[in-house]
C-alpha positions as CSV (number, residue, x, y, z in Angstrom):
1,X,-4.7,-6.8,-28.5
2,X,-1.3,-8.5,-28.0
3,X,-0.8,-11.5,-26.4
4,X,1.8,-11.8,-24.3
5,X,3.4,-14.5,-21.5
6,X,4.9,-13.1,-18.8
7,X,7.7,-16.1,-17.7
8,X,9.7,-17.1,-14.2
9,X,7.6,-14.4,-12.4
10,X,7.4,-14.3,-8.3
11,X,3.7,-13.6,-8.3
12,X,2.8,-11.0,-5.4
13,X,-1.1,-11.7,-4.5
14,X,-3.7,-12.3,-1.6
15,X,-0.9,-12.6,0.5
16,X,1.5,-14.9,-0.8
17,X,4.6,-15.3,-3.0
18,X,4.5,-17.9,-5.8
19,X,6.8,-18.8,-8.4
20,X,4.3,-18.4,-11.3
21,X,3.4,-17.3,-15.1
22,X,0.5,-15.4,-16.2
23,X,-0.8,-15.0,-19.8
24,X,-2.2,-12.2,-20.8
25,X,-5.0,-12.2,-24.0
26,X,-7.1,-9.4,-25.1
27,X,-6.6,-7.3,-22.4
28,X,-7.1,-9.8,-19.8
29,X,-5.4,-12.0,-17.2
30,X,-6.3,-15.6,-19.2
31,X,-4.6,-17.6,-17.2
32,X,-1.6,-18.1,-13.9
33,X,0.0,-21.3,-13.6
34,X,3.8,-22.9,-12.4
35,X,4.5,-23.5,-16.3
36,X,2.2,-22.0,-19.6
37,X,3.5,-22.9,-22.7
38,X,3.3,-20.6,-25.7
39,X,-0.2,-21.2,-27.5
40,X,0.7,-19.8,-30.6
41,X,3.7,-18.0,-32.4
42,X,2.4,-14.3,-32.3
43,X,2.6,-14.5,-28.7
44,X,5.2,-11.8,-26.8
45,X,7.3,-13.6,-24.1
46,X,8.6,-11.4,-21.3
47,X,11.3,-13.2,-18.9
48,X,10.7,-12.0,-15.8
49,X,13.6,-13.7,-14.2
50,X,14.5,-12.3,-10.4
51,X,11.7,-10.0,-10.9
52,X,8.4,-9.6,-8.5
53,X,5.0,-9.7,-10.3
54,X,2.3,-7.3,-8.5
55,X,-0.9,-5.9,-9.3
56,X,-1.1,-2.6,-11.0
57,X,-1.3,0.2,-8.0
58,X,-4.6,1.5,-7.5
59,X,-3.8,5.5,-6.5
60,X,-7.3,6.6,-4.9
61,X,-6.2,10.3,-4.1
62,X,-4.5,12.2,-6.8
63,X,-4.5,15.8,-8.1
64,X,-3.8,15.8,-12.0
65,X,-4.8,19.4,-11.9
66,X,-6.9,19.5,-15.3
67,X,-8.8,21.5,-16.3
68,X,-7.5,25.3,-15.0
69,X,-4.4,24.3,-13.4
70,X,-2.4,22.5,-16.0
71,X,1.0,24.6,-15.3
72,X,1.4,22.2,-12.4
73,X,0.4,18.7,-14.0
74,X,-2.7,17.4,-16.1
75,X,-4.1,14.1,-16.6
76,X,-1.4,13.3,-19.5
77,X,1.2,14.2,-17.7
78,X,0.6,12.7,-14.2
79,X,-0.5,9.6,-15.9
80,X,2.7,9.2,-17.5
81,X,4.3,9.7,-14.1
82,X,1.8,7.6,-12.5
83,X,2.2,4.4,-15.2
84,X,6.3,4.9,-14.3
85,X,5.3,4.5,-10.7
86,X,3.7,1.2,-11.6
87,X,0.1,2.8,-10.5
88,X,-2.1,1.4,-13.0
89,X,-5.4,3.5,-12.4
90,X,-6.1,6.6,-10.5
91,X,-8.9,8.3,-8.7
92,X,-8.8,12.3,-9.1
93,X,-9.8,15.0,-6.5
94,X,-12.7,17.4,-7.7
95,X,-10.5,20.7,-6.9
96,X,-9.9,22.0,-10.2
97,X,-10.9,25.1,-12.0
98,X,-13.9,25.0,-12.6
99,X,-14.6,23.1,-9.6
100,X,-15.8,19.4,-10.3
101,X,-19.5,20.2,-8.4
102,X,-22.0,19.4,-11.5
103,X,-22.4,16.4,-13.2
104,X,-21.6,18.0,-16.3
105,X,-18.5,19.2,-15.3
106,X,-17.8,16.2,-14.1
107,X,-18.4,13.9,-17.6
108,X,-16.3,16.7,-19.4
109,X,-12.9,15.6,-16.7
110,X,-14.3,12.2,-18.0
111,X,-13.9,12.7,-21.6
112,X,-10.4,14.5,-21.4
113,X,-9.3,11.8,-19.7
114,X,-10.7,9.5,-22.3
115,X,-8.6,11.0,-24.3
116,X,-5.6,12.0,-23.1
117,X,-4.7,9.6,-20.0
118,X,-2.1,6.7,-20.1
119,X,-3.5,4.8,-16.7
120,X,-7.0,3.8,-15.6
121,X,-9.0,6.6,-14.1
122,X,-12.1,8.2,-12.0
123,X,-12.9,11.2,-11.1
124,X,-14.3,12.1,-7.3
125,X,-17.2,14.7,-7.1
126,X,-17.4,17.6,-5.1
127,X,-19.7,18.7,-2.5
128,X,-20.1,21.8,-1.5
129,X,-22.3,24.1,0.8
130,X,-25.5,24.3,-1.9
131,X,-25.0,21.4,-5.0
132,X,-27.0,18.4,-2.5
133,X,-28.9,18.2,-5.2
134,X,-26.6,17.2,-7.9
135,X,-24.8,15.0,-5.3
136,X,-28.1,13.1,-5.7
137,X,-27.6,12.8,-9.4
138,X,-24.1,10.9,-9.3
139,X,-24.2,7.6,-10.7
140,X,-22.8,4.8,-8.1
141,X,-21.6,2.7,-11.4
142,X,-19.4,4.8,-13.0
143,X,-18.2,7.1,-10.2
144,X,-16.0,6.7,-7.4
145,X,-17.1,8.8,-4.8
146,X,-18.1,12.0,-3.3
147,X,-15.1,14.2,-2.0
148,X,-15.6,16.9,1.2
149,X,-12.8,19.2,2.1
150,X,-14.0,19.4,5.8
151,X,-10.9,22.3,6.1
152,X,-9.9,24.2,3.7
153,X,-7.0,23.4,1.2
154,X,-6.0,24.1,-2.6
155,X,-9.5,25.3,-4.6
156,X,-11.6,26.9,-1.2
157,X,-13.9,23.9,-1.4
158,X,-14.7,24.1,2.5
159,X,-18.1,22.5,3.6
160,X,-18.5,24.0,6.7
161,X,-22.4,24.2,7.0
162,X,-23.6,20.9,9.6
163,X,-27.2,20.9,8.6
164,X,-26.1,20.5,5.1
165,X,-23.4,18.1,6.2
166,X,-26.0,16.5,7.7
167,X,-27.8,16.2,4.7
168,X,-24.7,15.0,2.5
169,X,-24.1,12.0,4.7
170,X,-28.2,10.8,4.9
171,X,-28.5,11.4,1.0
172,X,-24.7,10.7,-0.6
173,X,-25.2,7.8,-3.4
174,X,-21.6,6.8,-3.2
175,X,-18.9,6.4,-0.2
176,X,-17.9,9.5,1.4
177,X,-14.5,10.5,1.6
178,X,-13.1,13.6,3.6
179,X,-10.6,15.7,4.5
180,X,-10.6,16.3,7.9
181,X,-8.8,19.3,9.5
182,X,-11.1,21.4,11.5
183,X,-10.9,25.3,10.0
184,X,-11.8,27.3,13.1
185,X,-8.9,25.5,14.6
186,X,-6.2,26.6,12.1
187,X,-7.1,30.1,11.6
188,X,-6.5,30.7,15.5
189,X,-3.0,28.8,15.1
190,X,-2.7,30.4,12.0
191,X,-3.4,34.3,13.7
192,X,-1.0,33.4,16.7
193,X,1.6,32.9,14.0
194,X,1.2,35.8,12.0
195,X,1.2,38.1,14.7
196,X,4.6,36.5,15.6
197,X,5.9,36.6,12.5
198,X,4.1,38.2,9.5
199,X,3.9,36.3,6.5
200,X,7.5,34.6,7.1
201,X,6.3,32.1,9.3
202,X,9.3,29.4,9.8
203,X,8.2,25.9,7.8
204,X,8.7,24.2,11.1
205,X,5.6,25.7,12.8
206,X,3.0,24.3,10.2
207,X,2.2,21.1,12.5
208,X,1.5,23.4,14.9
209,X,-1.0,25.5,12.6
210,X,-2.5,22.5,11.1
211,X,-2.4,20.6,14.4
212,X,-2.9,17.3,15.9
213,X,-6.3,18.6,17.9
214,X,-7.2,20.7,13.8
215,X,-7.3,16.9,12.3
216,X,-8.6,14.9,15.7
217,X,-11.3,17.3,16.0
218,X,-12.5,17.5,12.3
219,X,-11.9,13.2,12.1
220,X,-13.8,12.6,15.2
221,X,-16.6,14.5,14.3
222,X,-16.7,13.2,10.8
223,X,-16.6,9.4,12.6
224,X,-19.4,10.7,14.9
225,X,-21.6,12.1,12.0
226,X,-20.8,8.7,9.8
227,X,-22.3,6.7,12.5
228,X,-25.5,8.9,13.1
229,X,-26.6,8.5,9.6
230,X,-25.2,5.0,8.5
231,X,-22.9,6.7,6.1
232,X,-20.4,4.7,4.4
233,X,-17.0,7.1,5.2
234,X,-13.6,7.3,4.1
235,X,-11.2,9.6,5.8
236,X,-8.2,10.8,3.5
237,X,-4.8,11.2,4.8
238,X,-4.5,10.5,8.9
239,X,-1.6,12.5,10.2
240,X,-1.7,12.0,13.6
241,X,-1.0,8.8,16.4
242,X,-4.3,10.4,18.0
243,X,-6.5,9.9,15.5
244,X,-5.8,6.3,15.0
245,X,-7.9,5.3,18.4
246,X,-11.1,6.3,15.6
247,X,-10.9,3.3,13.3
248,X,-10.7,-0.5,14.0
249,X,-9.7,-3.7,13.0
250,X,-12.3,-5.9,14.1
251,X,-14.0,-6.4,10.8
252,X,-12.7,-7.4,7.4
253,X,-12.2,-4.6,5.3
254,X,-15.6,-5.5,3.4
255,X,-18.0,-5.5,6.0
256,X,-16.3,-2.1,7.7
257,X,-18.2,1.1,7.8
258,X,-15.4,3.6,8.5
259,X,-12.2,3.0,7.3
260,X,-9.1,5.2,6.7
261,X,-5.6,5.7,4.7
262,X,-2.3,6.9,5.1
263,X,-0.1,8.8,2.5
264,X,3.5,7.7,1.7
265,X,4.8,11.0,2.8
266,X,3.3,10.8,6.4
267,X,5.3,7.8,6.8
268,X,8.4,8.7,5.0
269,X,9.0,12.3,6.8
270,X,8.6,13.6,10.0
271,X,9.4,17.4,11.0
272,X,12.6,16.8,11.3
273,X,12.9,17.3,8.1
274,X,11.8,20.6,7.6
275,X,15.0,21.9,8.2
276,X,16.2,20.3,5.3
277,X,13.5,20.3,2.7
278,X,11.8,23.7,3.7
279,X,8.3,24.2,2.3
280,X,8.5,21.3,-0.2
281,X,7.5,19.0,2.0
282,X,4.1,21.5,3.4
283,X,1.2,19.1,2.7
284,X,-2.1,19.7,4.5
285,X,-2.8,17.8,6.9
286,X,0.9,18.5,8.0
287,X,3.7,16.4,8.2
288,X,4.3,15.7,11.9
289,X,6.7,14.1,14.6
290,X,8.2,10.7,14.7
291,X,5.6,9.6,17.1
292,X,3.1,9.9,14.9
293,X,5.0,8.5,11.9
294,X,5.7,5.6,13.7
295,X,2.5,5.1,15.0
296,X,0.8,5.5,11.5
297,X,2.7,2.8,10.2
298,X,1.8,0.2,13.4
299,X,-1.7,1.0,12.5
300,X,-1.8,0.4,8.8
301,X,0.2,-2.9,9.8
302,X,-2.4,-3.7,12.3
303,X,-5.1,-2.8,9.7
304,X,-6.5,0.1,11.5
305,X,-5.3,1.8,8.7
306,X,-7.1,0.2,5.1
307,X,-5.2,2.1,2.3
308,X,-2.2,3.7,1.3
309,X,-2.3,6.6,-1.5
310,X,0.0,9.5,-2.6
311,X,-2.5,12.7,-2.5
312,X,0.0,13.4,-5.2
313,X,-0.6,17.4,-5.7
314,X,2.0,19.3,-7.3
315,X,2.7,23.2,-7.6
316,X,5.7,24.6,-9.7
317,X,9.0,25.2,-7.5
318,X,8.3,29.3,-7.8
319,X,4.9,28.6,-6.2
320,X,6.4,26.4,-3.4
321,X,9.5,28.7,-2.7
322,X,7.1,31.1,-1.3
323,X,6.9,32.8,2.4
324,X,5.0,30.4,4.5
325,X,1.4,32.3,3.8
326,X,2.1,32.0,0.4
327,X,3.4,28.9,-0.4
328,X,0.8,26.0,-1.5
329,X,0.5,23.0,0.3
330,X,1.4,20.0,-1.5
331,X,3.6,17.8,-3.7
332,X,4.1,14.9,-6.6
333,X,4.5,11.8,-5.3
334,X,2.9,9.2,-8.0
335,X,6.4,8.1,-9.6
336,X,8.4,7.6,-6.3
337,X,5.6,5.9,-4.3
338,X,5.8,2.2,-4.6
339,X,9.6,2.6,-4.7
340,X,9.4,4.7,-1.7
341,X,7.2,1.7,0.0
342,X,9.6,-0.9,-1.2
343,X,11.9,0.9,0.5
344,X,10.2,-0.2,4.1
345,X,10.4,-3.6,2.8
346,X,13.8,-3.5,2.6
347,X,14.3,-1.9,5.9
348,X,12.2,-4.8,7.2
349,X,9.3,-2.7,8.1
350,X,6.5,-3.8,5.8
351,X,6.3,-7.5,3.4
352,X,5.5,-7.2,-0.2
353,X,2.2,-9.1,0.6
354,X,1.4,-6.0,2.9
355,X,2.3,-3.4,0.5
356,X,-0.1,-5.2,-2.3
357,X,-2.8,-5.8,0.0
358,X,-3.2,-1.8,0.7
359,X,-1.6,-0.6,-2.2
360,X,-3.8,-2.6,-5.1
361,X,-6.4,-5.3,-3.3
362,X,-7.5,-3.1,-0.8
363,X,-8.5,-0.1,-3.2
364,X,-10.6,-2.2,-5.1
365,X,-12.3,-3.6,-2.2
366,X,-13.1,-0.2,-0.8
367,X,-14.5,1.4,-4.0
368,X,-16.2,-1.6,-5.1
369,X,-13.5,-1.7,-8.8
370,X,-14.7,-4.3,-11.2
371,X,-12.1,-6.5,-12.1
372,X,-8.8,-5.1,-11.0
373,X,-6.7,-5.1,-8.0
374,X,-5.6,-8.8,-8.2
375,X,-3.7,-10.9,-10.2
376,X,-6.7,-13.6,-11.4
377,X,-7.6,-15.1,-14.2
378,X,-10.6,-13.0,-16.0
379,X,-9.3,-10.0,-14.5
380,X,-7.9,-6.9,-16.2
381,X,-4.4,-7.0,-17.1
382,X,-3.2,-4.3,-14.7
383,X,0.4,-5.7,-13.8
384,X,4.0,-4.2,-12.5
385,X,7.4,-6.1,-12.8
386,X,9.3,-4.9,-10.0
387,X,13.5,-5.6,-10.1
388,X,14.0,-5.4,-5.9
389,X,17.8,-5.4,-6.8
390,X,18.6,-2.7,-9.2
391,X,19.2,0.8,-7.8
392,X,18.9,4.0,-9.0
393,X,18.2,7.8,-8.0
394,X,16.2,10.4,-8.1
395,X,17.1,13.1,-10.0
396,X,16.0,15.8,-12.5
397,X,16.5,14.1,-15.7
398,X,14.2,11.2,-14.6
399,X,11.7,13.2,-13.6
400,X,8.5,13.0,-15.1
401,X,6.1,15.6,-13.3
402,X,5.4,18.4,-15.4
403,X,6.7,20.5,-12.1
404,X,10.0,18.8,-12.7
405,X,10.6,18.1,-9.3
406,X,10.5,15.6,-6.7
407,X,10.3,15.9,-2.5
408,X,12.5,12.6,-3.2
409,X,15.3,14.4,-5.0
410,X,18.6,12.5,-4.6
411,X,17.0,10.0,-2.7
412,X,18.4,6.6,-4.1
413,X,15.8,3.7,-4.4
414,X,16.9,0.2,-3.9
415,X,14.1,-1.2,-6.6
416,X,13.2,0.1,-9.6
417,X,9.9,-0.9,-12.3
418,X,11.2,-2.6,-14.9
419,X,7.6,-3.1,-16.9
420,X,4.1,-1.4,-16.6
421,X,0.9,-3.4,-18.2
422,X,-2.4,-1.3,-18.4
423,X,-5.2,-4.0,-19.8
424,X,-2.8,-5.6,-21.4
425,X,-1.1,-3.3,-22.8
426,X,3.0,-2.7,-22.3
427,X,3.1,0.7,-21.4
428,X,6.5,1.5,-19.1
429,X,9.9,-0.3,-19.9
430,X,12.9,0.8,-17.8
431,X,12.7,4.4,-17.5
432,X,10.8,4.6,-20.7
433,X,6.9,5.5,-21.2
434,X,6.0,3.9,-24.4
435,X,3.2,6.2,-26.4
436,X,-0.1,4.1,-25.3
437,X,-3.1,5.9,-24.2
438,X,-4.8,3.1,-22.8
439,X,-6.4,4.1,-20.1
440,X,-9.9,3.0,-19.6
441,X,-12.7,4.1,-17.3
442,X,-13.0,2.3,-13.9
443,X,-16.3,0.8,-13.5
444,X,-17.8,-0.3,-9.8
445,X,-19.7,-3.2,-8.8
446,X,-22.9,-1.5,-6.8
C-alpha cells in the first residue's frame, strides 16, 4: 500500500473546518495534525492547497443494475461514476434480475462486486410475500439491511401482504428500510388518468398518480407498524412536506428508532420542471411542488430528516422517452450528487459541515459501518478533495453512466472533485478514473 500525505487541507469533519494534514498508511487514516512531516522518502505528497478535505460519501440507495439489467449500468460501471462523484462506498437495492431474495443470490452480487467494483459496497436483501424465512438467515455483520418495496416500482417486488408484514418487522435481523407509496392508491390515480388519456398521459400529472396521500399513507402506516413491533425502520426517499410531521428530532441520531432520508433530486426539482425535462426526471416517489421541496430541505436542516442519498437508477434514454405508461421511473445521479449539494452551499442553503454530517457521518451511524464515515485516525482511508472554486459542466463527454446521460445535462457546477481515495488508494484525479478496483466489503458493528 502507498503512503501518501495529503498537505494544506481544510479538513471537513464532526462539524467543523480545520486547517489540517492527514497521512494516509496501509490503507488507513494514520494520523491528522496542523503540520506532519514526511516520515520517509517513498511517501506520495498531495498539495491540497484551496482545496476542502471530506469523508468519502457513503451512497445508501443505489441501483447498479447487475445481474440481468446491465444495459442500463452494472456495478463496474456505476462505481466508476460513483468514485467520480467522490462516493466512496455504496449500498445496492435487491431489484435485479434474479431478484436478490435468497442468500445465495445475494453472496453471488457479493462476489461480482468483489471483483469488479471500484468503491466500497453492500448489498440490501429483499423481502417479499413468502422468503421470511431466508430473511431470518441474513447475517447482521456483513449485510446492510433488509429492503421492502411497500409500492410497487422497477422489478414488481411489492409486499403487500400485512400479516406477513407483520411478521418481517417482529423477525427482520437487520434495520428495515422501505419504500413507501401505498399501491391501492396509485392504481385509482393511475385508472382516472388513463381513462383521460390512454397511455399518453402528460409527465406533469405523475405527482398526482403517485400522490402526496400514495406516500403519506404507505409512510404512516410503515411508522405505525415500526412502533408496534419495536422495529428498527428506515424510510427511503420522503417526497412530501406531509410526511415530515412522522419523524423527529428529539433524539440523537443513534438512540432514534425511525429515521428517514431525502434524495438530491427531491430537493433539486420541483414540477416545474417537467415541462422542461419531460420524463427524465419520473422517479417514484414523484418529484413534487416547491412546497414540498422547500419543506424537505428545512427538515433535513432541522434533522428530521437523517440522510441524504441519490436512489441513483438509471434506464437507457429509448426506455425513458417512452409514453407515460411506458416510461421507467428513475435516473443516474451518483456523479452529480455532491456537486449538486455543494451547489446549496453556495446558494447559502446548506454548510459543508451539514452536507458531511448526512452525506458520510450519518450513513455510518445508521447502518452501524465499521470504520468509515469520518476523517480519524485508524479509520479507513475513504477521502474526497473538493476544489469549491473551479467550474465546470455537465455534458456528454464527461459522462460516466453507462446510459450516457444525466437529468443534470448542461447544468454547470461551481465545484468540482479534484482527488478520490478508496482505503487509501488514489482512485479519481480531475475527470480521470484511474484503473483501481479497490473496493472492499463494508462490514457493520452489531
Amino acid at each position: 500500500m502507498k503512503k501518501i500525505l495529503i498537505k494544506n487541507a481544510k479538513v471537513v469533519n464532526e462539524g467543523k473546518i480545520t486547517d489540517a494534514e492527514v497521512y494516509i498508511e496501509n490503507g488507513l487514516i494514520a494520523e491528522v495534525a496542523p503540520i506532519i512531516s514526511a516520515k520517509s522518502q517513498d511517501i506520495q505528497v498531495i498539495d491540497a492547497e484551496g482545496k476542502h478535505l471530506l469523508p468519502g460519501v457513503i451512497d445508501d440507495q443505489v441501483h447498479f443494475r447487475e445481474p440481468g439489467l446491465t444495459h442500463k449500468e452494472d456495478i463496474a460501471s456505476g462505481s466508476r461514476a460513483a468514485i467520480a462523484g467522490g462516493i466512496t462506498s455504496f449500498i445496492e437495492m435487491p431489484n435485479t434480475n434474479p431478484q436478490t431474495t435468497t442468500i445465495k443470490l445475494l453472496e453471488e452480487k457479493f462476489e461480482i462486486a468483489k471483483q469488479t467494483s471500484y468503491a466500497n459496497y453492500s448489498f440490501m436483501f429483499g423481502g417479499t410475500n413468502d422468503n421470511l424465512e431466508e430473511i431470518k438467515k441474513i447475517n447482521p455483520k456483513n449485510t446492510a439491511a433488509l429492503k421492502l418495496f411497500l409500492g410497487s416500482s422497477t422489478g414488481n417486488m411489492l409486499v403487500d401482504n400485512e400479516k406477513v408484514l407483520e411478521e418481517i418487522f417482529k423477525n427482520s435481523p437487520v434495520l428495515v428500510v422501505t419504500h413507501c407509496e401505498d399501491e391501492e392508491t396509485i392504481q385509482k390515480n393511475l385508472a382516472t388518468y388513463k381513462e383521460k388519456y390512454g397511455d399518453d398521459i402528460p409527465i406533469k400529472f405523475h405527482p398526482a398518480i403517485r400522490s402526496e396521500e400514495a406516500c403519506y399513507l404507505s409512510s404512516s402506516k410503515a411508522v405505525a407498524l415500526a412502533k408496534k413491533t419495536g422495529a428498527r425502520l428506515h424510510i427511503f426517499h420522503l417526497s412530501t412536506a406531509k410526511e415530515i410531521s412522522l419523524f423527529s428530532n428529539k433524539k440523537p441520531l443513534k438512540d432514534k428508532k425511525i429515521t428517514a432520508e431525502v434524495c438530491v433530486h427531491h430537493l433539486w426539482f420541483n414540477d416545474s420542471y417537467y415541462d422542461e425535462k419531460g420524463t427524465h426526471i419520473k422517479w417514484n416517489p414523484a418529484v413534487k411542488t416547491q412546497k414540498d421541496q422547500e419543506a424537505l430541505l428545512k427538515a433535513l436542516l432541522d434533522d428530521k430528516i437523517d440522510v441524504i442519498a441519490t436512489d441513483h437508477a438509471p434506464h437507457t434514454l429509448e426506455e425513458k422517452d417512452n409514453v407515460y405508461t411506458k416510461a421507467p421511473s428513475g435516473g443516474p445521479l451518483v456523479q452529480h450528487a455532491l456537486p449538486a449539494m455543494l451547489e446549496f452551499y453556495h446558494q447559502g442553503k446548506i454548510s459543508l459541515p451539514k452536507i458531511v454530517e448526512k452525506m458520510c457521518h450519518n450513513p455510518a451511524i445508521l447502518f452501524n459501518i465499521e470504520k468509515r464515515g469520518y476523517i480519524k485516525e485508524g479509520y479507513k482511508a475513504d477521502l474526497v478533495l473538493v476544489d469549491l472554486n473551479a467550474p465546470w459542466t455537465v455534458k456528454k463527454e464527461n459522462i460516466l453512466y453507462k446510459c450516457e446521460w444525466s437529468p443534470f445535462d448542461k447544468t454547470t457546477f461551481k465545484s468540482r472533485i479534484t482527488h478520490t481515495f478508496v482505503n487509501g488508494e488514489l482512485v479519481y484525479r480531475n475527470f480521470k478514473v484511474l484503473d483501481k478496483k479497490v473496493g472492499e466489503r463494508l462490514t457493520f458493528d452489531r
